[in-house]
VOGU-3710 file (C-alpha; in Angstrom, 3 decimals, decimal comma):
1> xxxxxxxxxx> 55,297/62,095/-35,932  57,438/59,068/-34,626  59,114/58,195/-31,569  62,555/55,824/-31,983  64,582/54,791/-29,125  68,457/55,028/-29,478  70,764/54,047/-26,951  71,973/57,595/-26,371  68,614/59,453/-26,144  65,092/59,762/-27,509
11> xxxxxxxxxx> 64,659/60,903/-31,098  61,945/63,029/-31,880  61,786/62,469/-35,817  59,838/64,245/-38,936  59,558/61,671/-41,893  58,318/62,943/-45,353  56,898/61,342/-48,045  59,540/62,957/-50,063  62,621/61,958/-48,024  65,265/61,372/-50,154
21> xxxxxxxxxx> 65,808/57,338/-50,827  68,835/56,905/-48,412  66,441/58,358/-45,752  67,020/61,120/-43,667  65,740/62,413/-40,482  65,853/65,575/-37,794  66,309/64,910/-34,316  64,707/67,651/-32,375  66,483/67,734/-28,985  66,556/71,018/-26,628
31> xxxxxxxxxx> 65,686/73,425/-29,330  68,242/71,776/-31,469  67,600/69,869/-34,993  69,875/67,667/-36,226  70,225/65,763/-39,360  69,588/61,616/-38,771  70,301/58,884/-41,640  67,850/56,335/-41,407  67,626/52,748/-43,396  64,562/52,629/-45,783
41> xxxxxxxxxx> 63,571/49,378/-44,166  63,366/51,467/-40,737  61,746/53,959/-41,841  59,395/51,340/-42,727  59,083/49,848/-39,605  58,686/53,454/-38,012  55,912/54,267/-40,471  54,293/50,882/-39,497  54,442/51,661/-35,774  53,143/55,064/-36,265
51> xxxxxxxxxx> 49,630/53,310/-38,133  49,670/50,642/-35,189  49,477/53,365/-32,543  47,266/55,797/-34,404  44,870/53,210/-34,987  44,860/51,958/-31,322  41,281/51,688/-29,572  43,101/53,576/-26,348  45,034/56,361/-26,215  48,446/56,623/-26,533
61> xxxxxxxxxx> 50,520/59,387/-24,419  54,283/59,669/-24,192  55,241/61,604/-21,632  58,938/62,652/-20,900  60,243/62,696/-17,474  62,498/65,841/-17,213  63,174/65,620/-13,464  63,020/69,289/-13,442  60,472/71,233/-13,504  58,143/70,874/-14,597
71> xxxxxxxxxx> 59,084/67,377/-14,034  56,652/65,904/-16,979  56,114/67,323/-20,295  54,163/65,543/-22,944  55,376/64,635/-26,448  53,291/62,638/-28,132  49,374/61,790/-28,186  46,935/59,642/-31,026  44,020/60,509/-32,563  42,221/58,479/-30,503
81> xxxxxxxxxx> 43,427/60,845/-27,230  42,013/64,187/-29,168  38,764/61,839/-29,300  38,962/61,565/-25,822  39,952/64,548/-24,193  39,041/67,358/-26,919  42,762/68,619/-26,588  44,499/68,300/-30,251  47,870/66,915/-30,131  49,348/70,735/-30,321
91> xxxxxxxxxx> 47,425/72,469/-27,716  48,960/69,429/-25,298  52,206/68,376/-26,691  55,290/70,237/-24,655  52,816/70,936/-21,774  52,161/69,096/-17,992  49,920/66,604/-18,827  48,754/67,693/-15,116  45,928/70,076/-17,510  44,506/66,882/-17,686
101> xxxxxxxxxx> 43,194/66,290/-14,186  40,511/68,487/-12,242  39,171/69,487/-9,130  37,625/65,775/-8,435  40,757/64,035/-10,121  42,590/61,890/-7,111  46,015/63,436/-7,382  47,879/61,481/-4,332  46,666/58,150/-5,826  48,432/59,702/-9,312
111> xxxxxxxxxx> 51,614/60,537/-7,497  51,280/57,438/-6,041  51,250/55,637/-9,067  53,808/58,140/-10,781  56,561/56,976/-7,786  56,073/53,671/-8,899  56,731/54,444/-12,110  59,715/56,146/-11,857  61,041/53,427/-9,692  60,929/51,497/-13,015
121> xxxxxxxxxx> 57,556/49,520/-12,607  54,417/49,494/-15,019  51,509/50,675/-13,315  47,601/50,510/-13,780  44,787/52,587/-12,358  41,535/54,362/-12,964  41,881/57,978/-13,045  39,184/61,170/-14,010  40,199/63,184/-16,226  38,427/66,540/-17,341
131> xxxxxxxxxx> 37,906/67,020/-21,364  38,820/70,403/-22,625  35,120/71,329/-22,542  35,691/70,687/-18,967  33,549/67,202/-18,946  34,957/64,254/-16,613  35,627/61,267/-18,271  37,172/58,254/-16,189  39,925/56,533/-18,128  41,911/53,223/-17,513
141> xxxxxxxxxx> 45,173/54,230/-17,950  48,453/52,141/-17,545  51,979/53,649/-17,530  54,707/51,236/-18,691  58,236/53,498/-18,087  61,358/53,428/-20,618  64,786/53,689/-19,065  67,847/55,680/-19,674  70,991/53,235/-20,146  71,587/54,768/-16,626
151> xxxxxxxxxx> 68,484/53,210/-15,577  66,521/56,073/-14,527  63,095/56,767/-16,675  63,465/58,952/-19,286  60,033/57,893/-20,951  56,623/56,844/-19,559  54,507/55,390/-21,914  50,437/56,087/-21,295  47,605/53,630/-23,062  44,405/54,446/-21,623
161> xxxxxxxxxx> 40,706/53,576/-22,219  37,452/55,199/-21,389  35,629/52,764/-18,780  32,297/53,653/-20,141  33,249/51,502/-23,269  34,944/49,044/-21,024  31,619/49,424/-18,976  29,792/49,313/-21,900  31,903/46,302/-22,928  31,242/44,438/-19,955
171> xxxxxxxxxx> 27,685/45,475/-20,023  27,383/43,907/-23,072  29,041/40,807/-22,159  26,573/40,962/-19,003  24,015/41,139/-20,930  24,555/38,516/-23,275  25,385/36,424/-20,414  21,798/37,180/-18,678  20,221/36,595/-22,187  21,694/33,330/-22,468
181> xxxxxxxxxx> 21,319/32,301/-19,048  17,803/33,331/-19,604  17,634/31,227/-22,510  18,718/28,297/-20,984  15,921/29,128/-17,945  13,519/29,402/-20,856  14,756/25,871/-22,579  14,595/24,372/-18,554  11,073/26,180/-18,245  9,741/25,438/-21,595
191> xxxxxxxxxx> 11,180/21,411/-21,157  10,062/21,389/-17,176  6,586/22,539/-18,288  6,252/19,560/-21,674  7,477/17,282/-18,565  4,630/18,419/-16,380  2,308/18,587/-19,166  2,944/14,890/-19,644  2,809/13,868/-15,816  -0,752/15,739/-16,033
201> xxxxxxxxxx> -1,486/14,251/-18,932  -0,661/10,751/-17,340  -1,885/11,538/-14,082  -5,410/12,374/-15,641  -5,101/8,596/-17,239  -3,495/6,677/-14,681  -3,846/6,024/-10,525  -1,693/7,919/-8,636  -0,360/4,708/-5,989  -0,145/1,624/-8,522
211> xxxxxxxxxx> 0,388/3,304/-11,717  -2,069/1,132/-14,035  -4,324/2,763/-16,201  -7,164/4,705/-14,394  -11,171/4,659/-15,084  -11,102/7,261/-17,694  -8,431/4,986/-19,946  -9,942/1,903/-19,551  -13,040/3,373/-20,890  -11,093/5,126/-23,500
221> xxxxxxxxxx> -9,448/1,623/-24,169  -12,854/-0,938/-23,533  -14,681/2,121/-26,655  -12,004/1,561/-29,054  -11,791/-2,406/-28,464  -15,696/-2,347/-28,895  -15,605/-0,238/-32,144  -17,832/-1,355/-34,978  -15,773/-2,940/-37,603  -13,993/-4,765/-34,502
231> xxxxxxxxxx> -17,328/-6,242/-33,415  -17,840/-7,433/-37,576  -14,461/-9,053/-37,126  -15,928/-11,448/-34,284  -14,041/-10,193/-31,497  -15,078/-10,295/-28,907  -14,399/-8,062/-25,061  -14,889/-9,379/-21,923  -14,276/-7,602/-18,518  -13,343/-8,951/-15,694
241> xxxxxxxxxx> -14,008/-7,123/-12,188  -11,590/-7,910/-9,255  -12,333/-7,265/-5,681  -10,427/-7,620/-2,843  -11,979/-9,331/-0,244  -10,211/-8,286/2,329  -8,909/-4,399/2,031  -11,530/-3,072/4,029  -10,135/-5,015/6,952  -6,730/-4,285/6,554
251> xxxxxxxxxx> -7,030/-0,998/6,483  -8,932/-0,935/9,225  -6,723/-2,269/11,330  -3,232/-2,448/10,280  -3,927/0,976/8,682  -3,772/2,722/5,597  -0,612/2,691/4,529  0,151/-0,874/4,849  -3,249/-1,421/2,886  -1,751/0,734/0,109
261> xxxxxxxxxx> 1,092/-1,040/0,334  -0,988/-4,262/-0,196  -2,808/-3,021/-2,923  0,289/-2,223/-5,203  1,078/-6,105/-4,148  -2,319/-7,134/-5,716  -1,862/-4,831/-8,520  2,009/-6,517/-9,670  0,228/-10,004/-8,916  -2,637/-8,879/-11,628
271> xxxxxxxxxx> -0,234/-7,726/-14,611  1,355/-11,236/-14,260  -2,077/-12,948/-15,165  -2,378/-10,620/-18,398  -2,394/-11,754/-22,433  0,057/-9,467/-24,616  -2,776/-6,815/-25,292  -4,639/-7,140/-22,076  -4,580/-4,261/-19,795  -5,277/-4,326/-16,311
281> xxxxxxxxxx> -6,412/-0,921/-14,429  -7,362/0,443/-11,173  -10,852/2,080/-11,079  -11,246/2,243/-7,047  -9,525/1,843/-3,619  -10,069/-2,399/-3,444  -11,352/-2,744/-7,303  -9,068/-3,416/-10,397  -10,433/-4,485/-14,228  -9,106/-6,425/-16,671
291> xxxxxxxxxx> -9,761/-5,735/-20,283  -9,534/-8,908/-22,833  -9,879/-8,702/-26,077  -10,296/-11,497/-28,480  -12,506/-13,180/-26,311  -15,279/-14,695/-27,806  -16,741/-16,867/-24,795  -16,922/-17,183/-20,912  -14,151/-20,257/-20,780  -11,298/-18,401/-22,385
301> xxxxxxxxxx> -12,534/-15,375/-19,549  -13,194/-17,925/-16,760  -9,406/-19,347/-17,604  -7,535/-15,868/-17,078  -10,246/-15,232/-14,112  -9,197/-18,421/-12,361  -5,194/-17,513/-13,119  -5,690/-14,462/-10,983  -7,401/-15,948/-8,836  -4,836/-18,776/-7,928
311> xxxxxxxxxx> -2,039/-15,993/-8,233  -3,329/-13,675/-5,473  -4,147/-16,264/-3,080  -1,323/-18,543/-3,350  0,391/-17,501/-1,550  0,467/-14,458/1,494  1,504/-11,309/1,141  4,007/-9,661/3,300  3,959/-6,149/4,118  6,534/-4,791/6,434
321> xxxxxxxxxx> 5,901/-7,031/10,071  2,694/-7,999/8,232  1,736/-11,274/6,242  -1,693/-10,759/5,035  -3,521/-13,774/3,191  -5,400/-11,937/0,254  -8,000/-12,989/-2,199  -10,332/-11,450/-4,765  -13,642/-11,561/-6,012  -13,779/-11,736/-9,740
331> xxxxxxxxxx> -16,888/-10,883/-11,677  -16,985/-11,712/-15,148  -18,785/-9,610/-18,283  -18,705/-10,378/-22,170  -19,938/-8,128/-24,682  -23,281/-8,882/-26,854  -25,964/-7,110/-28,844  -27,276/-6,030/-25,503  -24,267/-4,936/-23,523  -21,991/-2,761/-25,949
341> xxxxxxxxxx> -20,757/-0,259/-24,690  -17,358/0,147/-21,597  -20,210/1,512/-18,893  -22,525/-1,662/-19,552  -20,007/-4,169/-19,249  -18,578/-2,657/-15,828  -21,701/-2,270/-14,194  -22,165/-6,132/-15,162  -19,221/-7,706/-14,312  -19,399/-5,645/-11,376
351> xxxxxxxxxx> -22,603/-6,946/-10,469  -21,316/-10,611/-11,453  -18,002/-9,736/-8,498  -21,138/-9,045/-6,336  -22,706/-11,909/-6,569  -19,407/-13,551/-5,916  -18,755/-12,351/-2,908  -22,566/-13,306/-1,430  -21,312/-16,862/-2,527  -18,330/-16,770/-0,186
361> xxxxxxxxxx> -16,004/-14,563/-1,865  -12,523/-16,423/-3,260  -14,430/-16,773/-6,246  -15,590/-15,931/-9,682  -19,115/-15,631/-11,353  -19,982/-14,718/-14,752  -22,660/-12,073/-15,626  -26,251/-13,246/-16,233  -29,419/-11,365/-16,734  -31,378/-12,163/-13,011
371> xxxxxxxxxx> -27,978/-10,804/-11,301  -29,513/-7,002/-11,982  -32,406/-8,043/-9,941  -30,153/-9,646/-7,030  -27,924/-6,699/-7,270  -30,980/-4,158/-6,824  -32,077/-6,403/-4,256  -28,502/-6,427/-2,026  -28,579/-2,355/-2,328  -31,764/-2,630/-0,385
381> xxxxxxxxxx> -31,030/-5,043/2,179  -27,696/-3,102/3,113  -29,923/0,265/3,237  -32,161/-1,653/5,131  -29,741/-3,151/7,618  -28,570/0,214/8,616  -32,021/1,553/9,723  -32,345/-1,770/11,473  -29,383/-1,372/13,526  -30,382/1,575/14,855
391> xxxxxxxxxx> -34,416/0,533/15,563  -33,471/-2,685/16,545  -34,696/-4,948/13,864  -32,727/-7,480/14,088  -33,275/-9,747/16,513  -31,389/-13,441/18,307  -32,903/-16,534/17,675  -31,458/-19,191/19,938  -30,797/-23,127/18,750  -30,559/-25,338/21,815
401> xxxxxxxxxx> -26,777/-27,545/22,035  -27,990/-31,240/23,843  -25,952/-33,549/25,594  -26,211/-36,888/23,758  -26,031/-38,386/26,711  -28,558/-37,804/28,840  -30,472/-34,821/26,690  -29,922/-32,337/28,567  -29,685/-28,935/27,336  -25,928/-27,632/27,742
411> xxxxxxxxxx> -26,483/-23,768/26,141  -27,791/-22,222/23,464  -25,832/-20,540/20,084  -26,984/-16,816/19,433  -28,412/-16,688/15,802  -28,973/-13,644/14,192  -32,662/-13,272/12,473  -34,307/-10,473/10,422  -37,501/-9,644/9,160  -38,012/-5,884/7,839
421> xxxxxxxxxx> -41,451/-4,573/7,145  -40,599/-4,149/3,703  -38,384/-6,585/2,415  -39,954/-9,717/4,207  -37,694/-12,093/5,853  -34,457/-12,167/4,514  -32,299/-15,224/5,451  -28,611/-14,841/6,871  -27,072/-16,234/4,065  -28,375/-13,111/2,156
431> xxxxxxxxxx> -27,636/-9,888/4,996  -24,567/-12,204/7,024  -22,317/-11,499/3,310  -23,867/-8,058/2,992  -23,017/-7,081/6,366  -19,566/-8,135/5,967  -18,846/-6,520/2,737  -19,971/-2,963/4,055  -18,740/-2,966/7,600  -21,752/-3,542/9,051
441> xxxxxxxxxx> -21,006/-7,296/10,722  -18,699/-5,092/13,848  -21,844/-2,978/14,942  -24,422/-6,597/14,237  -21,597/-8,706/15,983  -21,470/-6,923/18,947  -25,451/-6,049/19,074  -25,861/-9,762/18,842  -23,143/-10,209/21,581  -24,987/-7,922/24,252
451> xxxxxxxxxx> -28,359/-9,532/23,276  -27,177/-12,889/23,807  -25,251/-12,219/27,144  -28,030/-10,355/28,731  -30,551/-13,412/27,701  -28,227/-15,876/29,304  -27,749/-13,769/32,314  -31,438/-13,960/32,751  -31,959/-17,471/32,371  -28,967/-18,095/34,945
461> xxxxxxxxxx> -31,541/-16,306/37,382  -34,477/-18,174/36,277  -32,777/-21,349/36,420  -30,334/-21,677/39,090  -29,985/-25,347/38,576  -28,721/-24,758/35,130  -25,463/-23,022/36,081  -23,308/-24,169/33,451  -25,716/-23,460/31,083  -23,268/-21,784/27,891
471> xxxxxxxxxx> -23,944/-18,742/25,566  -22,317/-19,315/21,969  -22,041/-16,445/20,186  -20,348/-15,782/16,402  -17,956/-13,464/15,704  -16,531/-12,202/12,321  -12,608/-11,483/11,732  -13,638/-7,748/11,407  -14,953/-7,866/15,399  -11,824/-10,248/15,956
481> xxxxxxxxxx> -9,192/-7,374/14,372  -10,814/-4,526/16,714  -8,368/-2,989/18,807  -11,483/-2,927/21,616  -13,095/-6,246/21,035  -11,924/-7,616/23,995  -12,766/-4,563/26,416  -16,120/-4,749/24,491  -16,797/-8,499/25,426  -15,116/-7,778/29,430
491> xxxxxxxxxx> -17,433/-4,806/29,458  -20,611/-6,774/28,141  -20,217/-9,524/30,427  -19,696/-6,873/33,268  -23,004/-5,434/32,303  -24,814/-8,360/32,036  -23,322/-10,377/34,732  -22,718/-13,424/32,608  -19,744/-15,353/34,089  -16,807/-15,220/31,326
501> xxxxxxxxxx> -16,503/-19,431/31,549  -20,495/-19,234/30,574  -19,711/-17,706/26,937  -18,291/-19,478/24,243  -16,900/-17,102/21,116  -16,982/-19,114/17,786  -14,968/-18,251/15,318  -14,657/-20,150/11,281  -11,909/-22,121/10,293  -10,893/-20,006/7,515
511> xxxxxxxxxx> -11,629/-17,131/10,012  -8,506/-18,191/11,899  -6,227/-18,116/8,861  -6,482/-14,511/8,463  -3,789/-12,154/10,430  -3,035/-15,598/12,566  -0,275/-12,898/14,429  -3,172/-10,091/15,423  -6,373/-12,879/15,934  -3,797/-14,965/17,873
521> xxxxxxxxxx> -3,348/-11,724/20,291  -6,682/-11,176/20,410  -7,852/-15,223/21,403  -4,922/-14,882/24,085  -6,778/-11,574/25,103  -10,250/-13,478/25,618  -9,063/-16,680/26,657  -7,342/-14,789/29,650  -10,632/-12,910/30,496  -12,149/-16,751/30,779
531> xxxxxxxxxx> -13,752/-16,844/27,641  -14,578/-20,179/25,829  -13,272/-20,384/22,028  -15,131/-22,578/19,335  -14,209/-23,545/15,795  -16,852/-22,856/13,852  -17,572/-25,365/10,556  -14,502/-27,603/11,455  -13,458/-29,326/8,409  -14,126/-26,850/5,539
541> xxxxxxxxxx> -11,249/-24,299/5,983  -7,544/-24,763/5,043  -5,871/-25,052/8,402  -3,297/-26,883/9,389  -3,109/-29,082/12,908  0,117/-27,015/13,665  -1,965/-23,738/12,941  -4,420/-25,142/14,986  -2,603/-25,909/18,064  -1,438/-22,189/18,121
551> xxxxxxxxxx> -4,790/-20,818/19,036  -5,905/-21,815/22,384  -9,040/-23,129/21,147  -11,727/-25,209/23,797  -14,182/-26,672/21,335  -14,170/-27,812/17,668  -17,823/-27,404/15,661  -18,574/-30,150/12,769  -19,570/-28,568/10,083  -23,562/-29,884/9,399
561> xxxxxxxxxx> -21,908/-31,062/5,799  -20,580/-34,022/7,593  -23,702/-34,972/9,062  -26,563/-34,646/7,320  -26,408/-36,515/3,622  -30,003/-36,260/1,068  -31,679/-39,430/0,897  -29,712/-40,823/3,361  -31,060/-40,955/7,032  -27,463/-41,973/8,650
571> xxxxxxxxxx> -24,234/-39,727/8,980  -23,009/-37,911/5,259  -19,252/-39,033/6,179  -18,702/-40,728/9,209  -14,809/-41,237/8,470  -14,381/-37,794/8,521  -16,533/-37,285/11,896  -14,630/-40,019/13,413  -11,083/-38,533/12,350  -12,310/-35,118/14,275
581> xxxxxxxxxx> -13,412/-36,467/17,316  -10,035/-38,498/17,418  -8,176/-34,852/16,827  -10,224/-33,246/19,680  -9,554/-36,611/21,869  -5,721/-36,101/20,874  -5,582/-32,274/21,612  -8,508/-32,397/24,747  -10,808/-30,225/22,758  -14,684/-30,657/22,874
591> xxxxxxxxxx> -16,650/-31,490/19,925  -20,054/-30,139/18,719  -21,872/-31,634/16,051  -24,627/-29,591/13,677  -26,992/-30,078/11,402  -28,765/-33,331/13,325  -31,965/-34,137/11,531  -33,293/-36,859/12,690  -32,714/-39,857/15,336  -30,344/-41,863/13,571
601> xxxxxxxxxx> -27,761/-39,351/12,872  -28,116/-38,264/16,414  -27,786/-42,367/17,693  -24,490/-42,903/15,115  -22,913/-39,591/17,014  -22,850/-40,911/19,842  -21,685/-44,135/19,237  -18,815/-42,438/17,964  -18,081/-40,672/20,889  -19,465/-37,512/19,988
611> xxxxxxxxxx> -21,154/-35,695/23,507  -22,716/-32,464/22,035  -24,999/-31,452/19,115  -27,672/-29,361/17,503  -29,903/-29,153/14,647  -33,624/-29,268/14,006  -34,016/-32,968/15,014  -33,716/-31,231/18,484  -35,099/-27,743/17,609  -35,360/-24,939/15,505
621> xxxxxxxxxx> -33,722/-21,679/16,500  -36,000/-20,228/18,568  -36,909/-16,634/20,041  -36,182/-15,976/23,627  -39,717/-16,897/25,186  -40,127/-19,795/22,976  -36,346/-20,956/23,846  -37,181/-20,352/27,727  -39,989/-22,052/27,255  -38,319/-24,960/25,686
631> xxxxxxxxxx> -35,434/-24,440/28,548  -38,835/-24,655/31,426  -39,423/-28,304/30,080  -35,961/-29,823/29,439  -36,204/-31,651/33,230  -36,991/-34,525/31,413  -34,284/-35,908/28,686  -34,776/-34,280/25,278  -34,617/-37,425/23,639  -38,089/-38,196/25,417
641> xxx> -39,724/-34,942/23,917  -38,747/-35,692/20,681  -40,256/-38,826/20,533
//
C-alpha cells in the first residue's frame, strides 16, 4: 500500500504488479474508489518509497486527522510497527491509534504533544505504549504533520523507535567508550609501571641526592673492568677513594640540608676530573670513588687524584648565605695479583684516604701493604679514645711560655697526653687526627678546656704573685662552629674562677679560613667575654693579612718550623721570623715563638725582638705537680736554671 500527496487530498492507492503499462490507480476516499492514471516513472518512485519505509529501522504510522470524531484514525503502519506492537497492519489500520496507549501511558503529555502538532509543528517525545499481548514497550516517537492547502493538518506522520535498542545502542557505545577508556588506563598503567620499573631499577643502581652510580654499580662496573681476559690485555684498574674533609662539620652546624647541598657541589666538581670511560660514584654520605681503567701505574692515578684535588679546593663553595672552603682526602688503590677483586681495592684505597687524612687531610696517598696494620691500629685508638673520655684517660700536660727577657714564666699551653693500658702511649699526632675525623675533638676540646682552667685557677691561689700568669688552651674548628662554645668557655671560667683576660684560646691558621662568617661570630663572642685569641702555627696556613685583620686576634704563634733547623744550632729562617714580628709590631699583636731547643735559638729571638717562647730548651710539657713544681722555682730567671 502507498501513500501520494496531491494538492486536492490524500490518495490512498492499490498498485499491482499487473497494472496495465499506462498505469492506473484507485483512490479510496470515504467509501468511494475511484480510478487514478499514474506515470510509470511514478509509480516507480511510489514503489521505491514504499521499500524505503518498509525497510525503515522505526516504525512508520500515518495517522489522519479527521477533526471529528474520532478525531484520529490510522491508515498506514510498516512491518517494522507489527514487530513492535504485535498489532498487524489490519487489526489497526481505520482505528484510534489511542488502542495503543495503556493504563501507565502519559496521555496529557500526548495531547500535549498532539496540540502542537496540529498547530503545524513536528514534535518529539518518549511515550509507553502497550503491545497487543498487553506488554509496555517505551518508544521514541516523533510526529512531523502534513498540511491541507488550507493549512490545517490533514496528515501526521509517526517514526518511532524502541528505546531499549536506542538504550541498547547507547549502551553499546558506553561500553565501547569504557573499554577504550580502559584501554588507554591500561596503556597509562602498563607504561607508568615500565617507567617505575626503570626508576627502581635505577634507584637500586644509583644515589638517590647526586645521581652517580651507587655501591652496588660500581662493583658491578670495578668486576667487569677486572675480568680475566682484561687483566691478559695489561690493563690495568685503579680506585681512587675521596673523602671530604669537612662534611661532618658542615652538617653539624649549618645543617643537613645545606651539607647535601654541598655534597651534590663536590659530586659535579668530581665528574669534571673524569677520563671518557671513568665513572665516578657515591658509596656513602662524605665518600665518592672513582673507577679508572687503563691504568697501569700510580702516576697516571696520582695525576687524576691531584686534578680533583686542585678542583674541589680551588676554589669555595657557595651554598645559599654559605661559602664553605671544601677539600678531600683521596686514597689511591691499583689492582695486582694480590688485590683483584672491586671489595679488595675499596677497602685499600680506603685505607690509603685514611692514612691521608692522619697526614693532614688535603691530600692523597697511595695504597701500600703496612697501611692494613696502621688502619687496624687507628680503629683501636678511636675505640679506645671513647672509653677514655668517659674514665678520664686522657690527661693535660702543661709546656711553660718564658719571657725572654727576664725568664720569667708568663703561662702555660694545655697539651693533651694519653697513655691507655693497652695500646701504650700514643702520641697526638696519632689520636689529635683521629679525634677529629670521628667527632671526638668537641667532647676532648672542652675536657681539656675545664682541666686546664681549673689548674690555672689553682695556681692563681698558690701563687698570688703570679697574677697574670695565662692559660693557653687549643681549640679545633668543630668546638669553634658550636652553637654553645662560648656559653661553654663563660660557664667554665665561672666554675673555675679563672679570670677571662687569664685564658688565651689558640686557634690554626688554616683553622681560621674555614666558615670565616660563623668563626668570625664566634671570636667576636669570646673576645667580648675577655678572652685572649692566639694564632696557632703562624706561617703555614693560606691566610691573607686582610683575612687576618678581620679576626680580632691578640697573639700570633711561630710555627717551631721557623725555628728549629737539623744540624743547625741557630734560627731555621730568620727572614721569615723577622717579617712576623714586624706584622705583629704593625698590627700590635704579641708574638710567641715554639720549638726553642737550645740557647742560641732562644739568644737570636730576642735580638729580634721576639718577647715570648717555648720549647724543650726551657721544658718539656709537664704534668700538673711537676709543672707546679717547676712554677715553685721560677723566682729566679729561667735562663739561670737552664744553665
Amino acid at each position: 500500500m502507498l501513500i501520494a500527496s496531491a494538492s486536492s487530498a490524500a490518495l490512498h492507492i492499490v498498485a499491482s504488479d499487473t497494472m496495465e503499462p499506462e498505469g492506473k490507480a484507485m483512490e479510496c476516499r470515504a467509501g468511494k474508489t475511484e480510478e487514478v492514471a499514474i506515470s510509470h516513472e511514478e509509480l516507480s518512485y511510489l514503489r521505491l518509497m514504499e521499500r524505503t519505509v518498509e525497510h525503515m529501522r522505526g516504525y512508520v504510522m500515518i495517522v489522519e486527522h479527521t477533526h471529528a470524531d474520532p478525531p484520529y484514525l490510522i491508515r498506514y503502519v510498516n512491518d517494522t510497527f507489527t514487530r513492535l506492537t504485535g498489532y498487524r497492519a489490519a487489526e489497526v489500520c481505520g482505528k484510534n491509534p489511542m488502542l495503543l496507549l495503556g493504563p501507565n501511558s502519559d496521555v496529557l503529555m500526548l495531547e500535549e504533544k498532539m496540540s502542537e502538532v496540529n498547530a503545524g509543528l513536528p514534535v518529539l517525545f518518549d511515550l509507553l505504549h502497550y503491545r497487543k499481548d498487553g506488554q509496555e514497550i517505551m518508544l521514541d516517537t516523533s510526529i512531523s504533520p502534513l498540511l491541507r492547502a488550507d493549512g490545517t493538518v490533514q496528515y501526521g506522520i509517526s517514526i518511532g523507535y524502541d528505546t531499549g535498542e536506542r538504550r541498547a545502542a547507547e549502551i553499546a557505545a558506553v561500553r565501547a567508550q569504557v573499554a577504550e577508556e580502559n584501554n588507554k588506563l591500561l596503556r597509562k598503567e602498563i607504561a607508568e609501571r615500565e617507567c617505575a620499573e626503570k626508576r627502581l631499577a635505577h634507584a637500586a643502581l644509583h644515589d638517590a641526592l647526586t645521581g652517580l652510580p651507587n655501591r652496588a654499580l660500581f662493583i658491578d662496573r670495578a668486576t667487569a673492568s677486572l675480568a680475566p681476559n682484561r687483566r691478559r690485555e695489561g690493563r690495568g684498574v685503579a680506585v681512587l677513594f675521596v673523602d671530604c674533609d669537612n662534611l661532618k662539620m658542615v652538617n653539624d652546624t649549618l645543617g643537613h640540608a645545606v651539607g647535601d647541598r654541598y655534597v651534590i657541589a663536590v659530586a659535579r666538581r668530581l665528574k669534571k676530573c673524569t677520563r671518557p670511560g671513568d665513572m665516578v660514584a657515591r658509596i656513602g654520605g662524605d665518600e665518592f670513588t672513582m673507577l679508572l681503567e687503563d691504568v697501569n701505574d700510580d702516576r697516571a692515578a696520582s695525576v687524576i687524584a691531584e686534578r680533583v684535588s686542585k678542583e674541589v679546593s680551588r676554589r669555595s663553595f657557595r651554598i645559599g648565605d654559605h661559602e664553605i672552603s671544601g677539600t678531600v682526602s683521596i686514597g689511591i688503590a691499583l689492582s695486582s695479583p694480590s688485590c683483584g677483586t672491586p671489595e679488595e681495592l675499596l677497602r685499600d684505597s680506603d685505607i690509603a684516604m685514611y692514612r691521608a687524612k692522619l697526614l693532614g687531610k688535603n691530600r692523597c696517598q697511595t695504597f701500600a701493604t703496612e697501611m692494613r696494620d696502621q688502619a687496624a691500629r687507628l680503629l683501636k685508638i678511636q675505640m679506645a679514645m671513647r672509653r677514655a673520655l668517659k674514665n678520664g684517660g686522657l690527661v693535660v700536660a702543661y709546656q711553660p711560655i718564658v719571657a725572654l727577657g727576664d725568664g720569667r714564666i708568663a703561662g702555660f699551653e694545655a697539651l693533651a697526653r694519653w697513655r691507655d693500658p693497652e695500646l701504650g702511649e700514643i702520641s697526638p699526632a696519632e689520636f689529635i687526627p683521629a679525634a677529629e675525623e670521628t667527632g671526638l675533638i668537641v667532647p676532648l676540646g672542652l675536657t681539656m678546656l675545664r682541666n686546664a682552667c681549673a689548674q690555672a685557677g689553682r695556681w692563681r691561689k698558690e701563687f698570688p704573685d703570679q697574677p697574670d700568669l695565662s692559660m693557653n688552651v687549643n681549640v679545633s674548628v668543630r668546638q669553634l662552629l658550636q652553637h654553645e662554645f662560648v656559653e661553654q668557655v663563660r660557664q667554665v671560667l665561672q666554675s673555675t674562677g679563672l679570670p677571662p683576660q687569664n685564658l688565651q684560646l689558640e686557634g690554626t691558621e688554616s683553622m681560621l679560613m674555614q666558615e670565616r662568617d660563623r668563626i668570625g661570630l664566634a671570636l667576636a663572642g669570646l673576645r667580648a667575654l675577655g678572652v685572649k685569641l692566639g694564632v696557632d702555627d703562624f706561617g703555614t696556613g693560606y691566610s691573607s693579612l686582610a683575612h687576618l685583620a678581620e679576626f680580632p686576634v691578640n697573639t700570633l704563634k711561630i710555627d717551631r718550623s721557623f725555628v728549629s733547623a737539623r744540624g743547625s744550632g741557630g734560627i731555621a729562617s730568620p727572614e721569615i721570623v723577622q717579617t712576623v714580628l714586624s706584622l705583629a709590631r704593625r698590627l700590635g699583636l704579641g708574638v710567641i715563638a715554639e720549638g726553642v731547643e737550645n740557647e742560641q735559638q732562644r739568644s737570636e729571638l730576642q735580638a729580634l725582638g721576639c718577647a715570648l717562647a717555648q720549647g724543650y730548651h726551657f721544658a718539656r710539657p709537664l704534668d700538673a705537680r711537676a709543672a707546679t713544681a717547676f712554677l715553685r722555682r721560677a723566682t729566679a730567671p729561667l735562663l739561670a736554671l737552664s744553665a
